[in-house]
C-alpha positions as CSV (number, residue, x, y, z in Angstrom):
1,X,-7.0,-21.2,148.2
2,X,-5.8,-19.5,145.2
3,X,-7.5,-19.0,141.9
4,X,-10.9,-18.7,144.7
5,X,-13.5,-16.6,144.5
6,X,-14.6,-14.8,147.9
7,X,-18.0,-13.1,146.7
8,X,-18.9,-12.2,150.6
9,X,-21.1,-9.3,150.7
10,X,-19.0,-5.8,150.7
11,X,-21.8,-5.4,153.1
12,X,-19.9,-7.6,155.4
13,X,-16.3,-5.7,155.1
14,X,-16.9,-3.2,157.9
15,X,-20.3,-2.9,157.3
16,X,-20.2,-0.4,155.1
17,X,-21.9,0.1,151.5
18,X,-18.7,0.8,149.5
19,X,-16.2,-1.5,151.2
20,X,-15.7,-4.6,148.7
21,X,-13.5,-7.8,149.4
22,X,-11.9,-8.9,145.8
23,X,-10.7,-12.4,147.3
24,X,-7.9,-12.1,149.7
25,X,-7.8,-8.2,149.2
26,X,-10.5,-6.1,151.3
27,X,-11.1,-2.5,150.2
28,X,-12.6,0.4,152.0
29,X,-14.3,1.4,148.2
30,X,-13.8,0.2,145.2
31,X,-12.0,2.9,143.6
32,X,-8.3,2.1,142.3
33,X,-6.0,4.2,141.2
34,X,-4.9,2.4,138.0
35,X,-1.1,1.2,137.0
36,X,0.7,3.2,134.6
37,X,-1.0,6.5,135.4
38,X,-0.1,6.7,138.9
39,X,3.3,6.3,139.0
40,X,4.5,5.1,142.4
41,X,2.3,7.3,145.0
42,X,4.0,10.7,145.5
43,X,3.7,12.3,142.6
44,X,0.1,12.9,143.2
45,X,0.3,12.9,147.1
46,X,0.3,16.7,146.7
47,X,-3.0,16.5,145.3
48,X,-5.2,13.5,146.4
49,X,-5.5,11.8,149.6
50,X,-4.2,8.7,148.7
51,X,-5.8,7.0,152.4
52,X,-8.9,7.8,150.5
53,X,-8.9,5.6,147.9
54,X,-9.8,2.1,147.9
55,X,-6.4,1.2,146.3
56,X,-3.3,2.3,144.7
57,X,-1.6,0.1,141.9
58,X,1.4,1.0,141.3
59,X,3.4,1.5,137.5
60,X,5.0,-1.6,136.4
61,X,8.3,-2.7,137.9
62,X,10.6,-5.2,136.4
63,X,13.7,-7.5,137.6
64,X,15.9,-4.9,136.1
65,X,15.7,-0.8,135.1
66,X,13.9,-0.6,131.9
67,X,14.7,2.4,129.8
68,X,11.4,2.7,128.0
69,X,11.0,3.9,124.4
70,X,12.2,6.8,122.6
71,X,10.2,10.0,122.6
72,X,7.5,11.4,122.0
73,X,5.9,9.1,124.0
74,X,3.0,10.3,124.3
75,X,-0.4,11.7,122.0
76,X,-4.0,13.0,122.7
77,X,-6.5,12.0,120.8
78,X,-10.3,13.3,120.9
79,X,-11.5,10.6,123.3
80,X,-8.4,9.2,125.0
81,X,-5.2,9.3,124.8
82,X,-2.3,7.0,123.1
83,X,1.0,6.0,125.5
84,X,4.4,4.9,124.6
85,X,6.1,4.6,127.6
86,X,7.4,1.7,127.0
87,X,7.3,0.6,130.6
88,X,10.1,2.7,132.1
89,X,11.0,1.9,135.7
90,X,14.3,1.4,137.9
91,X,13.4,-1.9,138.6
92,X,12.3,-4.1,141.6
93,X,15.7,-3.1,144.1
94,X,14.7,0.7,143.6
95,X,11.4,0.4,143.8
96,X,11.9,-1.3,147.4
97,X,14.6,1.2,148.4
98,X,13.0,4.0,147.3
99,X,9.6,3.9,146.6
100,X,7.7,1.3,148.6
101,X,8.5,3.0,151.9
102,X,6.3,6.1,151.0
103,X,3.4,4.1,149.7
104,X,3.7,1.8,153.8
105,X,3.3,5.0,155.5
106,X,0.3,6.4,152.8
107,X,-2.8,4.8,154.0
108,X,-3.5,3.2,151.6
109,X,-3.8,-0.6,149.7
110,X,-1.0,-1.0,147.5
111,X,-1.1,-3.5,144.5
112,X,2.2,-4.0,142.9
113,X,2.4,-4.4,139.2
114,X,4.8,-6.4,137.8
115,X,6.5,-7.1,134.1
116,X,8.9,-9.0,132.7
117,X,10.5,-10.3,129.0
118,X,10.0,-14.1,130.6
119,X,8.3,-16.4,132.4
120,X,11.7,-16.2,135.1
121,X,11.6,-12.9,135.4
122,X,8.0,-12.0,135.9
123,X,8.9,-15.3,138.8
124,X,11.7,-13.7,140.3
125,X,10.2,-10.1,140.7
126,X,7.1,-11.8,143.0
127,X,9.6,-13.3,144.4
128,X,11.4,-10.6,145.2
129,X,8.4,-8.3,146.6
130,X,7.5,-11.1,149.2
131,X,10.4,-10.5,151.2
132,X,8.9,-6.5,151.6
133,X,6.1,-5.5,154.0
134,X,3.6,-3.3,153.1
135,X,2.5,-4.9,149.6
136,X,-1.3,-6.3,149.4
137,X,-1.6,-7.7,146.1
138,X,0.7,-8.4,142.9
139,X,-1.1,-7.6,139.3
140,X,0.6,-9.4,136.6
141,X,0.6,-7.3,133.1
142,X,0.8,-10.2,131.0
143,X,1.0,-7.8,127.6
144,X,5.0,-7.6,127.8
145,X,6.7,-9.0,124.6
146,X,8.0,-12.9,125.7
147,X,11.7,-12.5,123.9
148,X,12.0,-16.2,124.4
149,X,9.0,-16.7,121.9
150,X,9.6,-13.7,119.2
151,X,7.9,-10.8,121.2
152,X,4.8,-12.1,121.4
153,X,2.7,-10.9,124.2
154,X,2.0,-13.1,127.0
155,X,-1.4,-12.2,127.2
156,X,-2.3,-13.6,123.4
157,X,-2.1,-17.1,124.2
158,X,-4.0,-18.6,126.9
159,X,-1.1,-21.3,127.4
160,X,1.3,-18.4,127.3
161,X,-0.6,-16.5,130.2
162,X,-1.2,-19.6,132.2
163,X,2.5,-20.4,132.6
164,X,3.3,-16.9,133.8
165,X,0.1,-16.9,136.2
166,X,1.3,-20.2,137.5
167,X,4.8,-19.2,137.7
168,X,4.3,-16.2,140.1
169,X,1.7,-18.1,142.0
170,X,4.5,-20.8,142.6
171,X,6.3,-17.9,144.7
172,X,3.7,-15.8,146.0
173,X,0.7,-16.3,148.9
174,X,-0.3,-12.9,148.3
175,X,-3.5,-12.0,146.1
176,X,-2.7,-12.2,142.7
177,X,-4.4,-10.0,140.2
178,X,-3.8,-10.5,136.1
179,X,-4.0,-8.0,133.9
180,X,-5.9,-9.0,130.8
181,X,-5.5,-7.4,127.1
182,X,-7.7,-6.4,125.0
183,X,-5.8,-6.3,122.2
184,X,-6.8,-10.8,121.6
185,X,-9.5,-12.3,119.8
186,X,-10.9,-14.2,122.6
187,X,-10.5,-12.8,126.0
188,X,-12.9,-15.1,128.1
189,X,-10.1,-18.3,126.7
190,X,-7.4,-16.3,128.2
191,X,-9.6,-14.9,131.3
192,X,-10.3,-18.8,132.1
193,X,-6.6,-19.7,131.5
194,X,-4.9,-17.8,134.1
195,X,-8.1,-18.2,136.5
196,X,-7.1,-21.9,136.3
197,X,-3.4,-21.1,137.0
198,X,-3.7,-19.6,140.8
199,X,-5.6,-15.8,139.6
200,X,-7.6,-14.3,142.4
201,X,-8.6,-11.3,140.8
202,X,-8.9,-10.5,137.2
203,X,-8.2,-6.5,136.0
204,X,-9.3,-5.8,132.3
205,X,-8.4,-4.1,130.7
206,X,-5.3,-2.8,129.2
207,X,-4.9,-0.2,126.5
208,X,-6.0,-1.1,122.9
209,X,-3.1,-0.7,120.5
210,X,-3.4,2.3,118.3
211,X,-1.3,4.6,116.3
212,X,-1.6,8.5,115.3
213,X,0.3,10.9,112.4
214,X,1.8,13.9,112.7
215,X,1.0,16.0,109.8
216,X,3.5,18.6,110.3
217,X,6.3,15.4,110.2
218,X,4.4,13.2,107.7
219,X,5.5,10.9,110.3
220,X,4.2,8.2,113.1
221,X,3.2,10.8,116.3
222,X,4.8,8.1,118.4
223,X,8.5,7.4,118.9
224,X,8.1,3.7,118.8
225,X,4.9,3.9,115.7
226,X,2.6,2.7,118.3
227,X,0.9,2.9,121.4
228,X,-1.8,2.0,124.0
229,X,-4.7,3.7,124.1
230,X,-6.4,5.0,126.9
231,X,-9.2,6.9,127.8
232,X,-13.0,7.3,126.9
233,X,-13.4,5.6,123.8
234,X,-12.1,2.7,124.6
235,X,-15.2,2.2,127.3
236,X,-17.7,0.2,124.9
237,X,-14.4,-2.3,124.6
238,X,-13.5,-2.7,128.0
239,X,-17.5,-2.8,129.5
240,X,-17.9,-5.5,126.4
241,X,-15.1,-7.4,127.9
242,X,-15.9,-7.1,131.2
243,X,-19.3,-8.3,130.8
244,X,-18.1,-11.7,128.9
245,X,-15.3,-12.3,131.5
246,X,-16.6,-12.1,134.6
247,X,-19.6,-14.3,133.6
248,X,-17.5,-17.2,132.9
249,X,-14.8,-17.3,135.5
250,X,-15.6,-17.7,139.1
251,X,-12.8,-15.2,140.4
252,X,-13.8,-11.3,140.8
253,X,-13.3,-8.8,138.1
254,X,-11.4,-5.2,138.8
255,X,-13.1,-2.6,135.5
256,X,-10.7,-0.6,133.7
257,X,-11.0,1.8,130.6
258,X,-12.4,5.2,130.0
259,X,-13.8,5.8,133.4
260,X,-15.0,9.4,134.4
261,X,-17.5,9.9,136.8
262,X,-19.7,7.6,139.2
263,X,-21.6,6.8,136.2
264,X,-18.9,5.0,134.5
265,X,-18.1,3.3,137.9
266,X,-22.1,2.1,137.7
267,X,-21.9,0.8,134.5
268,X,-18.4,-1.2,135.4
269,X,-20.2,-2.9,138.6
270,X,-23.6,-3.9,136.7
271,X,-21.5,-5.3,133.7
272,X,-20.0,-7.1,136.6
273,X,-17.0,-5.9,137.7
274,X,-16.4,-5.8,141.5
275,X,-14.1,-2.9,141.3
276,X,-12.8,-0.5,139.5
277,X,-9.4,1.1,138.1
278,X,-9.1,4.6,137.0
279,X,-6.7,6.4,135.2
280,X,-6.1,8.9,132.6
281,X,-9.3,11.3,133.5
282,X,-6.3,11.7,136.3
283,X,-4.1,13.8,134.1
284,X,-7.1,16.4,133.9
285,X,-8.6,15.9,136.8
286,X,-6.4,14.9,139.7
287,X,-9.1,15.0,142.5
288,X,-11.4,13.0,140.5
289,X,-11.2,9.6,142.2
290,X,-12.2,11.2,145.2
291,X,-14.8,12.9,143.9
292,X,-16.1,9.7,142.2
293,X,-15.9,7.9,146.0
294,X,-17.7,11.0,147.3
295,X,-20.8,10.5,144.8
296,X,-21.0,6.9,144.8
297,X,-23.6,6.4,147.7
298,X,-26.0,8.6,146.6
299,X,-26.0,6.7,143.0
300,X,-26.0,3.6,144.2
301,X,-29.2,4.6,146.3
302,X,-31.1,6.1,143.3
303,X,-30.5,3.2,141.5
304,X,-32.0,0.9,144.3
305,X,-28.7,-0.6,145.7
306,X,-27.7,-1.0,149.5
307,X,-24.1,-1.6,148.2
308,X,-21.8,-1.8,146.0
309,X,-21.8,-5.7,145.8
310,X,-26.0,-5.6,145.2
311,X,-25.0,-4.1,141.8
312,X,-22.0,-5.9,140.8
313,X,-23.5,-8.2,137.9
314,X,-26.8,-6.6,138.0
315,X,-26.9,-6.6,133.7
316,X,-26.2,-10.2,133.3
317,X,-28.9,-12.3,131.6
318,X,-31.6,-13.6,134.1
319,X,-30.6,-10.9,136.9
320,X,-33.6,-8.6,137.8
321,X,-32.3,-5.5,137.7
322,X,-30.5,-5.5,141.1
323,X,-31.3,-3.4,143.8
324,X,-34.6,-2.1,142.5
């Protein structure tokens, strides 16, 4: 049933010590390639074996083309990295012309993310997709400005995100993963709001909001003022958020935000996240997801875990440390 946690043993998903089962969605590993940094598959097919990843979420796609925001659109900072995209994509009937067929022929799991300016559109969009093979979960990016409600994000009111979880759910059998911001002052209300609406899975979390100047312009760095920001130093937020969430909601928790090495994916899983997302170390380091997969095992071991579900949770108050 949706909104359901299935905490079955990764153990029990082919046996194997990195294979993980996020509800519906069953993972070889549980290493994502996150939305927004991926594009939609090919453009890093020359680089990383995309079969070998656990999962590939795909950039956001909308009802319509969305042009994005005016450049520059993007700005390094010392730790991360600040994005103003602005959500550019051709839309939901390109992206099944054009795009999806690469990504069924990949290998790979392929999560869909979706956007939209309303609760109708975000609907229509899953709709759409569950005519199209080939698609193994939706996430919902529930920080898109609600035009019907003055641009507020979806995401910053628990009611708000409830109605578009329960909307797509209305239209959808297929896992369902919300995308939760960290840019609220209480994520666990709105991590137990959509939970209640149909969620499966919970990914958290977005980019924190941020802004940088040019000194050469005197001028915002950023075409639109601001952005999101990515990257290492937003870690300590998304691990803090992470930790909260997933110990009051009864649905399984993807970790995203700053992630680098096995390490970080350690940290996610005994925070207790059941998976993980990574993305901008990407830009750098294109093979590093792979390499993260590769030296996962051997971490998890020294640490005293069979698997990766042994350490999912293994920080939370009253646990005994896990594997050891």
């Amino acid at each position: 049933m949706a909104g359901q946690a299935d905490l079955t043993p990764a153990g029990s998903v082919g046996e194997e010590p990195l294979a993980v089962r996020l509800g519906g969605l069953c993972l070889p590993n549980p290493i994502i390639a996150a939305s927004g940094t991926f594009g939609f598959g090919p453009e890093y097919a020359p680089f990383v074996r995309l079969s070998r990843l656990g999962a590939v979420a795909v950039k956001g796609v909308s009802l319509d083309p969305w042009p994005g925001n005016p450049p520059p659109r993007v700005w390094e900072t010392p730790a991360g990295l600040l994005n103003s995209i602005g959500l550019q994509n051709p839309g939901v009937e390109v992206f099944c012309r054009d795009d999806l067929p690469f990504l069924r022929q990949a290998g790979t799991r392929v999560v869909v993310n979706i956007i939209g300016k309303t609760v109708e559109e975000y609907a229509r969009v899953a709709e759409r997709l569950e005519r199209e093979a080939g698609i193994d979960a939706l996430e919902v990016n529930i920080s898109c400005p609600n035009v019907k409600e003055g641009g507020i994000a979806f995401g910053q009111d628990p009611e708000h995100a409830a109605l578009v979880t329960r909307a797509v759910r209305a239209v959808t059998d297929r896992p369902l993963i919300v995308k939760l911001s960290p840019n609220v002052s209480d994520p666990v209300a709105i991590a137990q709001a959509v939970a209640e609406a149909g969620a499966d899975i919970l990914s958290a979390i977005n980019t924190v909001v941020g802004m940088a100047i040019d000194l050469e312009r005197l001028r915002p760095a950023l075409g639109a003022v601001t952005g999101g920001l990515s990257g290492p130093a937003i870690k300590p937020i998304a691990l803090r958020i992470v930790y909260e969430v997933s110990q009051a909601v009864g649905i399984p928790v993807i970790g995203i935000g700053g992630i680098e090495t096995a390490e970080d994916v350690l940290e996610f899983l005994v925070a207790g996240a059941s998976a993980v997302m990574v993305g901008t170390v990407t830009f750098r380091h294109p093979r590093r997801m792979e390499e993260i997969i590769e030296a996962l095992p051997a971490l998890l071991r020294r640490h005293g875990f069979r698997s990766v579900n042994e350490a999912v949770g293994a920080a939370w108050p009253g646990r005994s440390g896990g594997g050891r």
